[in-house]
C-alpha positions as CSV (number, residue, x, y, z in Angstrom):
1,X,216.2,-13.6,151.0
2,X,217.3,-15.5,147.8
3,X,218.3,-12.5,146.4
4,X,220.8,-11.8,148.8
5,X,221.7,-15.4,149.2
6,X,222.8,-14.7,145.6
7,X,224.8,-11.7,146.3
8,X,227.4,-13.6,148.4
9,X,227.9,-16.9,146.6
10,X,230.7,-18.2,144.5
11,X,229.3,-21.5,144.2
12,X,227.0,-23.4,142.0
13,X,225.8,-25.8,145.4
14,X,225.1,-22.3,147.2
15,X,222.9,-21.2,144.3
16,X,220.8,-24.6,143.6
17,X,220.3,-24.5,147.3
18,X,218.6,-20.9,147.8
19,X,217.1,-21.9,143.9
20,X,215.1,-25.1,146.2
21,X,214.1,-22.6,148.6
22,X,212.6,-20.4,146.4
23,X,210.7,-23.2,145.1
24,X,209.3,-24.8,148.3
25,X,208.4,-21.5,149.8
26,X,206.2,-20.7,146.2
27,X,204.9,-24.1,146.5
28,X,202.2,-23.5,149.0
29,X,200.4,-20.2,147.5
30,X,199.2,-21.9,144.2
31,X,196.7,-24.5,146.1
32,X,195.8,-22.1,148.9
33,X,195.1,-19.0,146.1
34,X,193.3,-21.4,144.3
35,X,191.0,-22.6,146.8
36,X,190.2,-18.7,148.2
37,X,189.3,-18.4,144.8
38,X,186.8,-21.2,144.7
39,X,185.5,-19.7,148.1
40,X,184.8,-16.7,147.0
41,X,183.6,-16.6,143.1
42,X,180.4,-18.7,142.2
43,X,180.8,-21.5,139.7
44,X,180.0,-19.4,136.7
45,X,182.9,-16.8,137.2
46,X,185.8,-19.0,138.6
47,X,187.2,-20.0,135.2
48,X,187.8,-16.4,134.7
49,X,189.1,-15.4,138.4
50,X,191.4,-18.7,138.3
51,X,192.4,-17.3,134.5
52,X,193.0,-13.7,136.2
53,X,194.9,-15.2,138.5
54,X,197.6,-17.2,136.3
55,X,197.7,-14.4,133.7
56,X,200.1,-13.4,136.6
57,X,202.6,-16.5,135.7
58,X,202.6,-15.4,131.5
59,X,203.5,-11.9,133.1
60,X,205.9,-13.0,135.2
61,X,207.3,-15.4,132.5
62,X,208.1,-11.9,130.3
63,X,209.6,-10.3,132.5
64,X,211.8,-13.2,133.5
65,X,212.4,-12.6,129.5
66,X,213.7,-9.2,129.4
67,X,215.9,-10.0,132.9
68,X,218.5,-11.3,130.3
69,X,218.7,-7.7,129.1
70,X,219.1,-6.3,133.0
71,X,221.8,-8.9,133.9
72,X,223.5,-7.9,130.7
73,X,223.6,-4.2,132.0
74,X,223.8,-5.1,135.4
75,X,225.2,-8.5,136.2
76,X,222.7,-11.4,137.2
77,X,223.8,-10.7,141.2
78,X,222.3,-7.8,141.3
79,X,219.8,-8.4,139.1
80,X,218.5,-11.2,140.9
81,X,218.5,-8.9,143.9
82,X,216.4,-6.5,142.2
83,X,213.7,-9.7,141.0
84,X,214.0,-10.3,144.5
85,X,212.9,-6.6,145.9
86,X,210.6,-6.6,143.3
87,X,208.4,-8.8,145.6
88,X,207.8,-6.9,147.7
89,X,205.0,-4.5,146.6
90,X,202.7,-7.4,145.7
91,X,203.4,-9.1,149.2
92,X,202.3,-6.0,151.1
93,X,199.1,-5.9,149.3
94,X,198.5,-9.3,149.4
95,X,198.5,-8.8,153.2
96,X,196.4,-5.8,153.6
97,X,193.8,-7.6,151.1
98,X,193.6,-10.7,152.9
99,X,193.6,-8.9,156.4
100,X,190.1,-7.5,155.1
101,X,188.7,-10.4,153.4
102,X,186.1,-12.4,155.5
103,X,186.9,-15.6,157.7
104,X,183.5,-17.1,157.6
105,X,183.4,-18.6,153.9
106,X,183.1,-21.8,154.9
107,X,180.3,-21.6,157.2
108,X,178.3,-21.0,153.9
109,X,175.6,-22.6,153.8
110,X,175.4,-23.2,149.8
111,X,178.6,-25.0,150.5
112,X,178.8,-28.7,150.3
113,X,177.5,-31.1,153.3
114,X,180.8,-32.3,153.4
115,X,182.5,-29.7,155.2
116,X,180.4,-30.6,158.3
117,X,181.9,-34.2,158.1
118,X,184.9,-35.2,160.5
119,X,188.3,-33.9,159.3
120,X,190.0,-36.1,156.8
121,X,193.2,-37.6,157.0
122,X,195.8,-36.1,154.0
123,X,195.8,-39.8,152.4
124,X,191.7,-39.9,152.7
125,X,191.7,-36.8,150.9
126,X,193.9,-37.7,148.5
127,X,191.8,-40.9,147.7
128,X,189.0,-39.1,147.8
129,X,190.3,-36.9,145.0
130,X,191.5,-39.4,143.0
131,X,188.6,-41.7,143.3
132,X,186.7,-39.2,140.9
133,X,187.6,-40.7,137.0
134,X,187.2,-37.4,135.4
135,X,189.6,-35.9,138.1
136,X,192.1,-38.9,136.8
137,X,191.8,-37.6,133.5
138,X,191.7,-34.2,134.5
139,X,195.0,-34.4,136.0
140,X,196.8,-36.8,133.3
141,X,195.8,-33.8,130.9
142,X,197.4,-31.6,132.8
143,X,200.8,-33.5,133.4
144,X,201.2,-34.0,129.2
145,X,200.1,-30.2,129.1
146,X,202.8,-29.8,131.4
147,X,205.3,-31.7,130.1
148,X,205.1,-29.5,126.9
149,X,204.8,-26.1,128.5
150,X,208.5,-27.2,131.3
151,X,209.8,-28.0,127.9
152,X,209.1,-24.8,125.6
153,X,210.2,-22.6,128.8
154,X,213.3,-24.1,129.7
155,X,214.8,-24.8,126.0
156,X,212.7,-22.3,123.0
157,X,215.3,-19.6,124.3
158,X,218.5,-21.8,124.1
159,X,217.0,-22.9,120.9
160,X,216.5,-19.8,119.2
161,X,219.2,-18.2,120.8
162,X,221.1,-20.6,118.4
163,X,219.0,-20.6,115.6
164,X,219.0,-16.4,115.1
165,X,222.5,-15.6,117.1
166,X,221.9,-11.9,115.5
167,X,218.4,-11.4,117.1
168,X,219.2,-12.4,120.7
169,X,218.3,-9.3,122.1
170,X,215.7,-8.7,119.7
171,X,213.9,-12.4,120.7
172,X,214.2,-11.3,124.2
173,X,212.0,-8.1,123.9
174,X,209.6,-9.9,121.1
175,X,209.3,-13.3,123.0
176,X,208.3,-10.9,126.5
177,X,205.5,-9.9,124.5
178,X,204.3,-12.9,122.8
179,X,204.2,-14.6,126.6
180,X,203.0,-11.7,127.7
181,X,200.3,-10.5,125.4
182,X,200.0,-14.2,124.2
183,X,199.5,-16.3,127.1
184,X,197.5,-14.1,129.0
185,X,195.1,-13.4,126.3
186,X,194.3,-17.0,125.9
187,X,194.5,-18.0,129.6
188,X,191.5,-15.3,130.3
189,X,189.5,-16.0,126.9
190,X,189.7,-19.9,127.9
191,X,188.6,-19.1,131.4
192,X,186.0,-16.5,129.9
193,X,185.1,-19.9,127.5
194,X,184.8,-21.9,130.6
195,X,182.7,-20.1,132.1
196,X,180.4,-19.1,129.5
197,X,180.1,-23.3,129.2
198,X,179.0,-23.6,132.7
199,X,176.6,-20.2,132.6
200,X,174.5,-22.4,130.0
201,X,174.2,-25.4,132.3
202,X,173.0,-28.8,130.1
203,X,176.6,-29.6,129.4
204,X,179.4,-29.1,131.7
205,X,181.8,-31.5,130.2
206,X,182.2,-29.5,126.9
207,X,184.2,-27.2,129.1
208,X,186.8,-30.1,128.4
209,X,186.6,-29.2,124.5
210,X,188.5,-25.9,125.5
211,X,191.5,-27.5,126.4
212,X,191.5,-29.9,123.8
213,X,190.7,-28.5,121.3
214,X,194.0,-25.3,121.6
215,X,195.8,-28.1,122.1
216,X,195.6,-29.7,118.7
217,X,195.2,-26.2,116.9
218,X,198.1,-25.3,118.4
219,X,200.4,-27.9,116.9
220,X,200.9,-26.7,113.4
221,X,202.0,-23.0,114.8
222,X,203.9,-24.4,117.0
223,X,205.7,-26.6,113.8
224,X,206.1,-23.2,112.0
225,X,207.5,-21.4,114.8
226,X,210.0,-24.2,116.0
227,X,210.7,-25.5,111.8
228,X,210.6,-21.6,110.1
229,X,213.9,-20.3,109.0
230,X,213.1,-17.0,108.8
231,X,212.7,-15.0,112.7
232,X,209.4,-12.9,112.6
233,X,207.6,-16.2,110.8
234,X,208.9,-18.1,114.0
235,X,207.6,-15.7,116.0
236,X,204.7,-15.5,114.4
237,X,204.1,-19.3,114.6
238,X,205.0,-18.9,118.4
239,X,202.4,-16.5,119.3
240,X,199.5,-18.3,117.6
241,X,200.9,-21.0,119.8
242,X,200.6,-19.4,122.7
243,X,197.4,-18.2,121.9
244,X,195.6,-21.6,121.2
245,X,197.7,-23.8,123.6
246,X,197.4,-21.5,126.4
247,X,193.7,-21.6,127.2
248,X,193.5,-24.9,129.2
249,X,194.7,-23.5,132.6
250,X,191.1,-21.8,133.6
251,X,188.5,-24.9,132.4
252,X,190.8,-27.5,134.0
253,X,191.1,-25.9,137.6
254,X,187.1,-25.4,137.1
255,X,186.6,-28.2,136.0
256,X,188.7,-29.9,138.8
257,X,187.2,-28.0,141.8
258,X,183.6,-28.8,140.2
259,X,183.9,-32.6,139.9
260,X,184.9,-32.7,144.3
261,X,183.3,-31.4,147.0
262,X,185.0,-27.5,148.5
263,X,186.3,-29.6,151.6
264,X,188.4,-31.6,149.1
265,X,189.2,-29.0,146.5
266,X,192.7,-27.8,148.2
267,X,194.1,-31.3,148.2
268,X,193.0,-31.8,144.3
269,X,194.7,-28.2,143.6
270,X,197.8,-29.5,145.3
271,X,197.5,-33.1,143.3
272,X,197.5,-30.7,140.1
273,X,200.7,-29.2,141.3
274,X,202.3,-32.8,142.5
275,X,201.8,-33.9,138.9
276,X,204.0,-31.2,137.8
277,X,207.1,-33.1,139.3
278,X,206.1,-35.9,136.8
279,X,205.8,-33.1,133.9
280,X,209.3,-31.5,135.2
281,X,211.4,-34.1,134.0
282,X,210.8,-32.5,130.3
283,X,214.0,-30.5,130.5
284,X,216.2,-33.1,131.4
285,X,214.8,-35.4,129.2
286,X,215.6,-33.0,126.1
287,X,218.9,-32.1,127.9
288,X,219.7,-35.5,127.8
289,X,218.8,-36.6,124.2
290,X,220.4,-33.5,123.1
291,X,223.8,-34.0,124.5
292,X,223.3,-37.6,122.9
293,X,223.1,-36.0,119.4
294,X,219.9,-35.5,118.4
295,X,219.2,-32.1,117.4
296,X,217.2,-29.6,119.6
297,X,214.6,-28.3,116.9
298,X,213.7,-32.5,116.2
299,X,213.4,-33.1,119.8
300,X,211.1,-29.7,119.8
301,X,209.4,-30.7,116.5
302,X,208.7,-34.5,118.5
303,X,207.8,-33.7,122.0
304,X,205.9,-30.8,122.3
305,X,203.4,-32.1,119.7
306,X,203.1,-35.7,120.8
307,X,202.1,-34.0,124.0
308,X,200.0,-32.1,123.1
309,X,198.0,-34.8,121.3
310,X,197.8,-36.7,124.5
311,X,196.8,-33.7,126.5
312,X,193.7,-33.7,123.4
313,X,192.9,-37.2,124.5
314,X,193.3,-37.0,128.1
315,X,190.9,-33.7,128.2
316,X,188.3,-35.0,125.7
317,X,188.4,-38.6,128.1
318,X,187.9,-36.2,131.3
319,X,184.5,-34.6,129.4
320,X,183.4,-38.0,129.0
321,X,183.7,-39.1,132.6
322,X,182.1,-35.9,133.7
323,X,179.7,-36.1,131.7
324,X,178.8,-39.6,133.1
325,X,179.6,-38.4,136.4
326,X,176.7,-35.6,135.8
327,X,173.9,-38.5,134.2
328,X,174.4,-36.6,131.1
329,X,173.9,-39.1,127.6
């Protein structure tokens, strides 16, 4: 439907509106996807099912990459009617999957007592969630993480579109595979980390250490690839960005359905989505500096970074809290 809504407008109002639509009808599969997930894999393998699962967005993210190329050859109407078709496949197996999948999960009996508890308000659940400190810090981590990652998508192309003018169509193929390749390499070896944390048991708040810790490695490639002067070092300093800074997604939505009972855990998934509104306003906020005069690759070299030190500190707060949470000194 949005891609034909695109075919027939001439207007920038017509295309922000089907552009909110597209977003409010995504906005309900992350925390339902999520939670069949936690349904379904024991707590030693969902870091690397949730991982599996949002290897899909780094996928998604390249080929949203190379679409510059198709509207090129094209024209963006019809290439965004082609995105749009492209839908399709996935949907249909996403229903015949589903169709088969059994409807008595939560009558499990390894599930938490809590499900057999009377049905909770939205705003009790959402209290529930956030009454849990580690969640608190869980989800503060995620909105600096956040903040960085709505800032690296919406300006590193504008950015080194300007900076290398004579390799835009070559960043466009090299930066599909560095999301690509990059992000879901480290999304899957930090949900793999995850879970190889929680298979041993005595310590489950070191899965907290994943997170932080590609945070902060990831700063200095990140300097190299956003201050380099020369393309493949940028690139270079890009992908071993992606590759360290990319890992938090699995631990933290393992983390985050571990630390609340199952009957909760679709209202904390959809708090870690709300807190994306906060972590949205990243793109403005550069837009705005920008067109104030500060150069893009300062406000790059600033934000991302100072982000991701308090995503560091937010994470390693979180493994503290559960840790206390699980009575462990």
């Amino acid at each position: 439907m949005i891609g034909l809504l695109t075919l027939g407008t001439n207007r920038f109002v017509h295309l922000l509106c089907a552009r909110l639509f597209l977003g409010v009808s995504q906005a309900f599969s992350g925390p339902a996807a999520h939670t069949l997930i936690a349904a379904t894999f024991p707590p030693t393998r969902r870091a690397t099912a949730h991982s599996i699962y949002t290897s899909g967005i780094y996928l998604g993210s390249a080929a949203a990459s190379l679409s510059v190329l198709l509207s090129r050859a094209w024209g963006w109407r019809r290439a965004s009617l082609f995105v749009a078709l492209s839908a399709l496949p996935p949907m249909a197996l996403l229903a015949v999957s589903l169709r088969s999948a059994p409807s008595t999960q939560a009558a499990n009996p390894a599930q938490p007592a809590a499900l057999a508890s009377p049905r909770r308000t939205v705003m009790e659940a959402v209290c529930d969630v956030i009454r849990v400190r580690s969640v608190r810090w869980l989800l503060a981590g995620a909105a600096a993480r956040l903040f960085a990652g709505f800032a690296i998508g919406a300006w590193v192309a504008p950015y080194y579109r300007a900076a290398f003018p004579s390799r835009v169509s070559t960043f466009s193929l090299v930066y599909a595979a560095i999301v690509a390749v990059g992000g879901t390499v480290a999304v899957v070896c930090g949900g793999l980390a995850a879970d190889m944390v929680t298979l041993a048991g005595k310590r489950p708040e070191r899965a907290a250490w994943i997170p932080a810790g590609g945070a902060l490695l990831a700063i200095p490639f990140w300097l190299v690839g956003i201050r380099s002067l020369h393309f493949f070092a940028a690139m270079a300093g890009l992908l071993c960005a992606y590759l360290c800074a990319e890992t938090w997604f699995g631990a933290t939505i393992a983390m985050l359905q571990g630390s609340v009972p199952q009957s909760i855990s679709g209202t904390a998934q959809g708090l870690l989505n709300f807190v994306q509104v906060v972590s949205s306003l990243s793109p403005p906020l550069i837009g705005y500096l920008y067109r104030r005069g500060m150069p893009l690759r300062l406000l790059l070299s600033i934000l991302v970074p100072s982000s991701y030190v308090l995503t560091a500190l937010c994470f390693w707060k979180a493994g503290r809290a559960r840790a206390a949470e699980a009575g462990v000194k």
